[in-house]
Residue frames relative to the residue before (quaternion, step in Angstrom):
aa qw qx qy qz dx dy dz
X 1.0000 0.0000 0.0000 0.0000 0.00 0.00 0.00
X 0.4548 -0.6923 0.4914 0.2691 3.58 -1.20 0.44
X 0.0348 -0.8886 0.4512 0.0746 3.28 -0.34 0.37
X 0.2107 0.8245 -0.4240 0.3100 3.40 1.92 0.27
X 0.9283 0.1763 0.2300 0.2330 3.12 0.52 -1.30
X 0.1420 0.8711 -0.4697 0.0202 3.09 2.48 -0.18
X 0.6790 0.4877 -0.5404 0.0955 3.93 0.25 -1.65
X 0.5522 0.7709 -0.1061 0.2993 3.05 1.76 -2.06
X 0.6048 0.5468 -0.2290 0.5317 3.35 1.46 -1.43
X 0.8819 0.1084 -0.2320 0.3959 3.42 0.35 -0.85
X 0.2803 0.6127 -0.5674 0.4733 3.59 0.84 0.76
X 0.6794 0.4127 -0.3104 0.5213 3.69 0.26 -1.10
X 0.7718 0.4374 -0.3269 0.3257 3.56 0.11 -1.23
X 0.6614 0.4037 -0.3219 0.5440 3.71 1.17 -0.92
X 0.6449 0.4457 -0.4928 0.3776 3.92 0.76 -0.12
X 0.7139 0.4573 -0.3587 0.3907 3.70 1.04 -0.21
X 0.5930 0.5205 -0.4512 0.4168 3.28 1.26 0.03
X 0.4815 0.5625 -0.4399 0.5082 4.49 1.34 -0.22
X 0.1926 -0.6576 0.6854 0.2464 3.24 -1.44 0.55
X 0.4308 -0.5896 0.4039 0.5511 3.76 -1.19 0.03
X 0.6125 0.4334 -0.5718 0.3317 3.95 0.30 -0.56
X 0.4890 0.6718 -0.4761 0.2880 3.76 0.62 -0.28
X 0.7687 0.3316 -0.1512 0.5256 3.45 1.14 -0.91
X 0.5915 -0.6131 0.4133 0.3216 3.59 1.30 0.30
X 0.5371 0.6030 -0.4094 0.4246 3.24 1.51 0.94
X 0.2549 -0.6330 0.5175 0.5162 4.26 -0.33 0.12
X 0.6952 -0.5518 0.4560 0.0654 2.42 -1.85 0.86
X 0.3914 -0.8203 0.3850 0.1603 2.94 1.45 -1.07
X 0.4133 -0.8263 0.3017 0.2354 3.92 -0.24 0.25
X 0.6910 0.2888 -0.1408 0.6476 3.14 1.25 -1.42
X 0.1108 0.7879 -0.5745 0.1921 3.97 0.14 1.13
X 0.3738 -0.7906 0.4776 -0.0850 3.72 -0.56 1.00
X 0.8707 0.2072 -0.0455 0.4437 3.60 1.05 -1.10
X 0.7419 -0.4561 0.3189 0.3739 3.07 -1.07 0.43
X 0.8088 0.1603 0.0887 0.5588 4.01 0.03 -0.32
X 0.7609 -0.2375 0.3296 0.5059 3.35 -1.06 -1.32
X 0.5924 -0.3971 0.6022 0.3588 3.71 -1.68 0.74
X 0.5630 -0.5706 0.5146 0.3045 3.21 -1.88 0.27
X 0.6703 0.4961 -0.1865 0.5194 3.04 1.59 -0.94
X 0.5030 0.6005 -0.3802 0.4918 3.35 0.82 0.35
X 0.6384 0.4320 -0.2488 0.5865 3.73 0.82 -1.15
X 0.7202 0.3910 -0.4032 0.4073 3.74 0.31 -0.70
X 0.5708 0.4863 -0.3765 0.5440 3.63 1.11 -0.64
X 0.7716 0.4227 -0.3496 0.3222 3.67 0.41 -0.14
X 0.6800 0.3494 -0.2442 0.5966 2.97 1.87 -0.55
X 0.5949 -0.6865 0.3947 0.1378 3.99 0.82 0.56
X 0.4165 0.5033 -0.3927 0.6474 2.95 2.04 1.54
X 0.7501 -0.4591 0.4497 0.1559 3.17 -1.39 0.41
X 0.5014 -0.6559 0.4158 0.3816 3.75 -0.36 1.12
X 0.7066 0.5228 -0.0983 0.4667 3.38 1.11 -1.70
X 0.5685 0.4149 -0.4198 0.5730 3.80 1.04 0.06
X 0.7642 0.4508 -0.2967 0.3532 3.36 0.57 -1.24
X 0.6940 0.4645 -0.3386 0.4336 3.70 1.22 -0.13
X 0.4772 0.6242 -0.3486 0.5111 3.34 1.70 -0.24
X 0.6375 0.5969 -0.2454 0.4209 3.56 1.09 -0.64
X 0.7772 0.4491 -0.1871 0.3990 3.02 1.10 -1.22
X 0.6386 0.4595 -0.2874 0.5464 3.11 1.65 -0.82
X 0.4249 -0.5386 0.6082 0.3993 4.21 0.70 0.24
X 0.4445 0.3639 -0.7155 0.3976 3.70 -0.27 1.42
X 0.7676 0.3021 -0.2179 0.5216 3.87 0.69 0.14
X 0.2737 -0.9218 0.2742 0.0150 3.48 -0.39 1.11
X 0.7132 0.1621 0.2910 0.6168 2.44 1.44 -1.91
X 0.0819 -0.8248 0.5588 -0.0266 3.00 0.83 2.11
X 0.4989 -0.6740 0.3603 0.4087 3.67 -0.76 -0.44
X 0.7108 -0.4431 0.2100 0.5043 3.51 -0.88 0.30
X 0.5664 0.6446 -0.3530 0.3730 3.64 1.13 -1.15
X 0.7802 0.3012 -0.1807 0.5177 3.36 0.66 -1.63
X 0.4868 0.5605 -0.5962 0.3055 3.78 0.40 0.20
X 0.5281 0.6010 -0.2992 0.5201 3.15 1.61 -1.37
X 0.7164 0.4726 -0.3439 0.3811 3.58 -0.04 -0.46
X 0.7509 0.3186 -0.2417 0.5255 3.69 0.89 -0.99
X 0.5428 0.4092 -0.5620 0.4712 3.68 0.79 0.26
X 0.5690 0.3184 -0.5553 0.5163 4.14 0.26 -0.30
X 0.7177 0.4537 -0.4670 0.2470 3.87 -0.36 -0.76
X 0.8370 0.1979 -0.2536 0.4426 3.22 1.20 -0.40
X 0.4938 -0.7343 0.3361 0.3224 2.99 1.26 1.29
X 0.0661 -0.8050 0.5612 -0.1810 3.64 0.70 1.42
X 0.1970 -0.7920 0.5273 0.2365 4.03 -0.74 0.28
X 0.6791 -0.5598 0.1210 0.4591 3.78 -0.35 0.69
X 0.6458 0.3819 -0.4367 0.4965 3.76 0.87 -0.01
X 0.6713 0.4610 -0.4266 0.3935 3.56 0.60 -0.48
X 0.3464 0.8242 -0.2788 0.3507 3.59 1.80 -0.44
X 0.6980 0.3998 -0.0276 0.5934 2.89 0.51 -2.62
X 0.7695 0.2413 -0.4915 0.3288 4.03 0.21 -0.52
X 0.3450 0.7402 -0.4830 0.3160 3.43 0.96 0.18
X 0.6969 0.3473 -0.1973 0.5956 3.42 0.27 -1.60
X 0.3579 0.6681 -0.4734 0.4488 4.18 0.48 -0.09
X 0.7679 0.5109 -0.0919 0.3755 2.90 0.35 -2.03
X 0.6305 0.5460 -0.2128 0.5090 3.32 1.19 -1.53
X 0.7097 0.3554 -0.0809 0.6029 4.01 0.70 -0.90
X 0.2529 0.7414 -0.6200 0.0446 3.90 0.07 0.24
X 0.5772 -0.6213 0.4084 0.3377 3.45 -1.00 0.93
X 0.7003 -0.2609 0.4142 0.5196 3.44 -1.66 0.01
X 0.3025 -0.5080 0.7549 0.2839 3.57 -1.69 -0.02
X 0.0262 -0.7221 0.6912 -0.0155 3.35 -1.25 1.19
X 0.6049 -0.4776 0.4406 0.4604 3.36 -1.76 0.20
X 0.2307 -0.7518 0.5891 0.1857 3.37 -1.04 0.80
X 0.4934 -0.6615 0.5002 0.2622 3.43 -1.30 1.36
X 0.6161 -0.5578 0.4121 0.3734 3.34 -1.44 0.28
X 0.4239 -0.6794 0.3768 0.4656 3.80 -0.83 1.26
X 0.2155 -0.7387 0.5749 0.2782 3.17 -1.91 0.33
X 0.7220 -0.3395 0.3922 0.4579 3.93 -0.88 0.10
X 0.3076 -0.7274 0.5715 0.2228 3.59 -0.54 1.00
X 0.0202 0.8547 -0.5114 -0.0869 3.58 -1.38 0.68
X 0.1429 -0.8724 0.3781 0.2749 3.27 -0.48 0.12
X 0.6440 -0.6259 0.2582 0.3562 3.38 -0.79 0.82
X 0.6193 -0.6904 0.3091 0.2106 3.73 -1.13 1.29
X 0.6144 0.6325 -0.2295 0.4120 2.93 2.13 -0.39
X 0.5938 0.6871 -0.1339 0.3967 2.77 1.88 -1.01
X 0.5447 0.4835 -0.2106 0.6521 3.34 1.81 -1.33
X 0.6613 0.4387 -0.4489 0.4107 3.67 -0.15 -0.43
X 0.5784 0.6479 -0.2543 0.4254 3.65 0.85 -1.30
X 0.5459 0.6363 -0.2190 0.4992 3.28 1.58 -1.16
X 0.7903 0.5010 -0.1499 0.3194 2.52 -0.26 -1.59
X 0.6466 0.4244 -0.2653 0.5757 3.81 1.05 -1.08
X 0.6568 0.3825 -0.5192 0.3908 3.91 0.70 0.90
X 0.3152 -0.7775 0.4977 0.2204 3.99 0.24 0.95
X 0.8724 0.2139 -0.0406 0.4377 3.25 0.61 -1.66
X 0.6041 0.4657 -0.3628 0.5353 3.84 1.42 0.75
X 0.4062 -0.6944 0.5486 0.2278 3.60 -0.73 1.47
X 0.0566 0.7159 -0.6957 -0.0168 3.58 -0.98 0.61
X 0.0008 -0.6124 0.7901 -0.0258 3.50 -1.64 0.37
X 0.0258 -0.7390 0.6518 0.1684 3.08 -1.74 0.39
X 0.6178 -0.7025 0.3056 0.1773 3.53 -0.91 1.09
X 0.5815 -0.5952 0.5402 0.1258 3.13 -1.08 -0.33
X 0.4582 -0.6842 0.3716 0.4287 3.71 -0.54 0.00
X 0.5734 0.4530 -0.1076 0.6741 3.24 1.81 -1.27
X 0.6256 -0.6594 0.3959 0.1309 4.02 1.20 0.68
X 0.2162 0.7655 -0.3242 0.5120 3.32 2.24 0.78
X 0.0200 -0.7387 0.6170 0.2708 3.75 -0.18 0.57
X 0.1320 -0.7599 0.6244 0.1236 3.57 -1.32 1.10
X 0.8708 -0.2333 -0.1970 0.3854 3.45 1.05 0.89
X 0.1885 -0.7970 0.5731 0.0284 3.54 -0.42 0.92
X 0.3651 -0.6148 0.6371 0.2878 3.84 -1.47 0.39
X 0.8020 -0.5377 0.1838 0.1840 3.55 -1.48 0.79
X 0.6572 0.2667 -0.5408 0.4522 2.78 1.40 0.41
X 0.5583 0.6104 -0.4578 0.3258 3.51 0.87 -0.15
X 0.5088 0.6411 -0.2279 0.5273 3.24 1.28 -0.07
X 0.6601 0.4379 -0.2065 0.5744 3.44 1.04 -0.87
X 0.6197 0.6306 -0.3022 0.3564 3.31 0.90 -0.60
X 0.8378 0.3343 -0.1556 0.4027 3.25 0.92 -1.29
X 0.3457 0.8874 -0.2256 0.2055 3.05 2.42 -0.71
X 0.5370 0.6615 -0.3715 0.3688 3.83 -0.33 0.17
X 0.8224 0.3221 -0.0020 0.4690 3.40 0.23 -1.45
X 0.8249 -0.4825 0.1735 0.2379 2.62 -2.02 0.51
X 0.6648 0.2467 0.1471 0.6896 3.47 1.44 -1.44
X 0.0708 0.7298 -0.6373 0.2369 3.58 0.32 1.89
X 0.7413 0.4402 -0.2293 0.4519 3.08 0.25 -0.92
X 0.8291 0.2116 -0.1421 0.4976 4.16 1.30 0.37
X 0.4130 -0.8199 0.3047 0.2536 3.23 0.49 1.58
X 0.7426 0.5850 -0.1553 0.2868 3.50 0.63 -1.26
X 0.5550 0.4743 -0.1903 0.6564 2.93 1.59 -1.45
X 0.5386 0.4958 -0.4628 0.4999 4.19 0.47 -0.57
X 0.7625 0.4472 -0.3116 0.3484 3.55 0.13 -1.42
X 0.7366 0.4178 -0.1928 0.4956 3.62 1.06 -1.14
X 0.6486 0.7041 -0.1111 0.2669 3.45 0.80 -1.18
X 0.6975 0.6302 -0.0281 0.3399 2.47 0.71 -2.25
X 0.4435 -0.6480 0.5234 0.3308 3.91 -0.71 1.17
X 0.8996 0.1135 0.0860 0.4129 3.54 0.80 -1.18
X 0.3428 0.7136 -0.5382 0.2890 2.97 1.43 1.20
X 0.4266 0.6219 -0.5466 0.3640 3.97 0.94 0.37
X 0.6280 0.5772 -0.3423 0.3940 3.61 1.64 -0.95
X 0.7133 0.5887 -0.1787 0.3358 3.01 0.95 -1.53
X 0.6593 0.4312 0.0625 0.6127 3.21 1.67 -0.72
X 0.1745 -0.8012 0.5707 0.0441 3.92 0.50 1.49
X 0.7879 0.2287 -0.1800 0.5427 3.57 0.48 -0.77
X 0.0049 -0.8085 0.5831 0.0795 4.03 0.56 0.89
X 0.6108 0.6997 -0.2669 0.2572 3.22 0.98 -0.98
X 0.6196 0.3488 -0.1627 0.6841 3.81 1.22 -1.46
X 0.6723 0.3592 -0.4618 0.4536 4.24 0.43 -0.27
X 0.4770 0.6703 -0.4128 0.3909 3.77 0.85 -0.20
X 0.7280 0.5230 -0.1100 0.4295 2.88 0.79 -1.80
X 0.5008 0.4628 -0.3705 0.6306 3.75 1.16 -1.24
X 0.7490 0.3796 -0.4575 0.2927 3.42 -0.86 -1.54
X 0.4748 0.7881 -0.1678 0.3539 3.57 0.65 -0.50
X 0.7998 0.3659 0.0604 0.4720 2.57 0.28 -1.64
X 0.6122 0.5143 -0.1263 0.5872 3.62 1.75 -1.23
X 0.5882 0.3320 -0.4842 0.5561 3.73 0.94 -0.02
X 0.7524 0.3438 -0.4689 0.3095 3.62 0.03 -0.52
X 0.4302 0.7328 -0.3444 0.3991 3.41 1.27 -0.63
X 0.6463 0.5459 -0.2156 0.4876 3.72 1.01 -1.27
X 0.8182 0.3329 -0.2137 0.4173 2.54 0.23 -1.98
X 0.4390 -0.6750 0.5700 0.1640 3.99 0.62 0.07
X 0.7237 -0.2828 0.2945 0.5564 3.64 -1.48 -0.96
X 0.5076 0.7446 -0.3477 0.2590 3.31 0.90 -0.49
X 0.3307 0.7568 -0.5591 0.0725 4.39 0.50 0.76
X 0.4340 0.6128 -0.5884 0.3000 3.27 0.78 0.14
X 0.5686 0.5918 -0.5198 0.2372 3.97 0.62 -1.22
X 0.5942 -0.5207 0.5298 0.3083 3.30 -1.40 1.28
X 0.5993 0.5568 -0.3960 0.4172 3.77 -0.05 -0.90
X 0.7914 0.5274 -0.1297 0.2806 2.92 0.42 -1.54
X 0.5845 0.4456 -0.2372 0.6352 3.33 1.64 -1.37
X 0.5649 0.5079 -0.4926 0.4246 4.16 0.46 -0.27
X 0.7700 0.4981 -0.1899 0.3506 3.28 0.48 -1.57
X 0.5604 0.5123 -0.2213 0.6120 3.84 1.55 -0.36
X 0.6370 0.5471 -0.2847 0.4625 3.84 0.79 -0.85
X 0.8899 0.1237 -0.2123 0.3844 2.95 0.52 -1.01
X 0.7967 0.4581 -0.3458 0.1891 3.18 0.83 0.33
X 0.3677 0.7368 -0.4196 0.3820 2.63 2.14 0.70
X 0.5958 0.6404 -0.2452 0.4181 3.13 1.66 -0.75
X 0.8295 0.3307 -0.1660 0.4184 3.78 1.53 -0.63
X 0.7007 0.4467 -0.1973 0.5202 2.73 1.67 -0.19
X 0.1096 -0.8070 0.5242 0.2488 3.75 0.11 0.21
X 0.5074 0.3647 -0.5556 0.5485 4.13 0.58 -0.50
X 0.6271 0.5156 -0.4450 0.3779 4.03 -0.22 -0.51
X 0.8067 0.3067 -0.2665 0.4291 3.53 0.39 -0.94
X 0.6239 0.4063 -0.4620 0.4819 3.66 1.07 0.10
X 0.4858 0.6203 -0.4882 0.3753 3.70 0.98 -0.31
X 0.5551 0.6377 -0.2243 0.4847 3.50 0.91 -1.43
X 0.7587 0.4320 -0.2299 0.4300 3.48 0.17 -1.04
X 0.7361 0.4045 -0.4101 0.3554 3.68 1.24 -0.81
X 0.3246 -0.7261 0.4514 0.4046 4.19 2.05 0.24
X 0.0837 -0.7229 0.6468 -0.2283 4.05 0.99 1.15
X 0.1729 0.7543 -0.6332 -0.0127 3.85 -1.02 0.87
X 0.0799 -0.7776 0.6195 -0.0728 3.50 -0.66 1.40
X 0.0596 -0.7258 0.6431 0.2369 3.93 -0.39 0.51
X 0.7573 -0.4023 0.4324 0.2788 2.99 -1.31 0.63
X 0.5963 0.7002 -0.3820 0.0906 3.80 -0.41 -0.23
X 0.8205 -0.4111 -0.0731 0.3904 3.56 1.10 0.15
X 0.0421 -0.8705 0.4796 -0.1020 3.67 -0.23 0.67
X 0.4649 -0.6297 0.5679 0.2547 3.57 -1.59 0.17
X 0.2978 0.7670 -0.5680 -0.0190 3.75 -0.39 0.80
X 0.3308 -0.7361 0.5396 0.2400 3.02 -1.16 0.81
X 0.1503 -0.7066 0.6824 0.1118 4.17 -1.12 0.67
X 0.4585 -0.4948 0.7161 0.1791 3.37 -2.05 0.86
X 0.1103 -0.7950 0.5884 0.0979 4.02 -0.04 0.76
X 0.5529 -0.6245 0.3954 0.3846 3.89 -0.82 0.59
X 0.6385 0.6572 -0.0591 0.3961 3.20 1.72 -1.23
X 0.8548 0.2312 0.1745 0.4305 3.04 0.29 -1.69
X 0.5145 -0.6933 0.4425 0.2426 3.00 1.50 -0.49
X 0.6872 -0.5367 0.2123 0.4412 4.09 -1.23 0.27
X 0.2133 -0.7600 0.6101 -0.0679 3.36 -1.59 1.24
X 0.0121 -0.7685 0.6376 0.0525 3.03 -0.91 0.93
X 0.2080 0.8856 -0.4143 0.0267 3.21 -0.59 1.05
X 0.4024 -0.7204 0.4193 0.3785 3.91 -0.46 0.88
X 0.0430 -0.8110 0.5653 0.1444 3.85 -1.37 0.61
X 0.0540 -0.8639 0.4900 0.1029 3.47 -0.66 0.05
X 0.1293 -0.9332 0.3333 -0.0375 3.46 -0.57 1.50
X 0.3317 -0.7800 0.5305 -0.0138 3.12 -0.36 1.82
X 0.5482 -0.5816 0.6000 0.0359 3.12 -1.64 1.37
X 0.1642 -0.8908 0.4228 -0.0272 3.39 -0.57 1.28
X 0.0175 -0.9287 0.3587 0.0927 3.24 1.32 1.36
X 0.3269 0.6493 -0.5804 0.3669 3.54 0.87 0.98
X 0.7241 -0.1389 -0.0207 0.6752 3.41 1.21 -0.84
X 0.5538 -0.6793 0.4586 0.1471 3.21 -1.54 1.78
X 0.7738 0.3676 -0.2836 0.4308 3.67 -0.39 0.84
X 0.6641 0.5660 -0.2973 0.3875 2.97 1.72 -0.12
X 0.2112 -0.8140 0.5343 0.0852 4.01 -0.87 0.23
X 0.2510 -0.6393 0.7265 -0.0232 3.69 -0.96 1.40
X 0.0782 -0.7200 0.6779 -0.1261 3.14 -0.67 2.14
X 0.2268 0.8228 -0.5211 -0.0100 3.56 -0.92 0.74
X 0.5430 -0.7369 0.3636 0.1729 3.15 -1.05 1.39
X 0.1751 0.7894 -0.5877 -0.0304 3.64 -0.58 -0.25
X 0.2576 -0.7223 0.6259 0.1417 3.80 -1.12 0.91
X 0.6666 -0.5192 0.3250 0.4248 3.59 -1.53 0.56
X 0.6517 -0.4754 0.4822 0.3416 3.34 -1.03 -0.18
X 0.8120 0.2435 0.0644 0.5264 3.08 -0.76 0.45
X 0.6317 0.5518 -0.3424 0.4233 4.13 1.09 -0.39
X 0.7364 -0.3162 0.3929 0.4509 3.35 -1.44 0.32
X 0.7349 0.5348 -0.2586 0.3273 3.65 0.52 -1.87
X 0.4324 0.7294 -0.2974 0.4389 3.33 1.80 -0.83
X 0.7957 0.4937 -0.1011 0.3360 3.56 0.54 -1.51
X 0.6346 0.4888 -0.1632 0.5760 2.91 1.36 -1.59
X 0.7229 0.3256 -0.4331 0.4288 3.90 0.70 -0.60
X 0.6661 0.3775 -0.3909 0.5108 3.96 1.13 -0.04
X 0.4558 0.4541 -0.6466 0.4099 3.57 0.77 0.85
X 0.3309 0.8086 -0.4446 0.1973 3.79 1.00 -0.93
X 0.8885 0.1965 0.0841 0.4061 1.78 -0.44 -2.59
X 0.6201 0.3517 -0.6083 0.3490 3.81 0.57 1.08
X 0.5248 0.5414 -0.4866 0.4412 3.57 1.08 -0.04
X 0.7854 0.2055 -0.2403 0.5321 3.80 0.45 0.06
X 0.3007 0.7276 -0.5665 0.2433 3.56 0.56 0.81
């Protein structure tokens, strides 16, 4: 990954993803690019043609807070892709980075687990690795080739389009949740493995990547085809584990009283 330049990278990447009729501009006939002109965004965001290309090319760093604000409405940015924006604008010092260590998660945390029978938990990774779930959350993902690593499952997987009714929008999220994690942060080794190689095997993955899509993690309805049990639809919601930064406490729950209910207490007695 480059990393010269991340603001520049995703300015370009979120201006090719806007059409102009989208914004009530003509299109026009004799149009060349991908999305929007350069000079179009700067007219929308009330900058200069010649600032806004100075930006993109990393001869401008350190727009101000005012105009970040301005180029996240022009490019109709949504509030996390917003907040990594201005990120982008402000990037921390560059320090020596320590050698990686072995994510863990705290023994308190697994026990806590463990005392939910009939609620899947897992807890993530930065790079979205589950480093440890309780039996049913475990049972949930259980089957396949790449349980134990969400992304690779989504991309990888022989039969994660099955496992997964709506692969398309969970593509996109998963996505969207590594860059989200991984923040300003592309240097992390993990991180550069986990991008390498699957830009190289996956091709919907490596254009996803390219469109810099930020989704944090935080809560959603998916529904799964289990090998077992069959279709689930279940709400999760993921909590931030400020014992350790980068980590994430995903937990499942099914309606009351629903089919998804049954099938997730048929699970957890078929794998008790």
């Amino acid at each position: 990954m480059d990393t010269d330049n991340l603001l520049g990278q995703f300015l370009r990447a979120r201006r090719e993803l806007l059409q102009p009729e989208d914004l009530g501009m003509p299109a026009g006939t004799r149009r060349r690019v991908l999305g929007l002109r350069r000079e179009e965004v700067a007219q929308l965001a009330g900058v200069s043609t010649d600032y806004y290309v100075r930006l993109e090319q990393g001869r401008e760093r350190h727009p101000s807070a005012q105009v970040v604000d301005a180029l996240a409405r022009a490019l109709e940015l949504e509030e996390d892709a917003a907040a990594h924006l201005h990120r982008l604008s402000r990037p921390a010092p560059a320090r020596r980075r320590p050698r990686p260590r072995r994510e863990q998660v705290s023994p308190n945390l697994v026990r806590m687990m463990a005392a939910w029978p009939h609620t899947p938990a897992v807890v993530l990774g930065r790079c979205l690795t589950v480093l440890a779930a309780n039996p049913l959350g475990k049972a949930l993902f259980d089957g396949h080739a790449y349980s134990d690593d969400l992304v690779r499952l989504v991309f990888l997987d022989p039969d994660a389009r099955e496992f997964y009714p709506d692969w398309d929008r969970v593509a996109v999220n998963t996505v969207g949740g590594l860059r989200s994690a991984a923040g300003t942060d592309y240097d992390d080794p993990r991180l550069i493995e986990v991008v390498g190689e699957l830009s190289l095997k996956s091709e919907t993955f490596r254009k996803l990547w390219a469109r810099h899509d930020i989704r944090q993690k935080t809560h959603e309805t998916k529904r799964f085809r289990h090998p077992l049990v069959g279709p689930l639809t279940l709400h999760y919601e993921s909590l931030t584990v400020n014992s350790a930064p980068g980590q994430q406490l995903v937990v499942y729950q099914a309606g009351p009283g629903s089919p998804s209910e049954e099938a997730l207490s048929l699970l957890g007695s078929l794998t008790a």
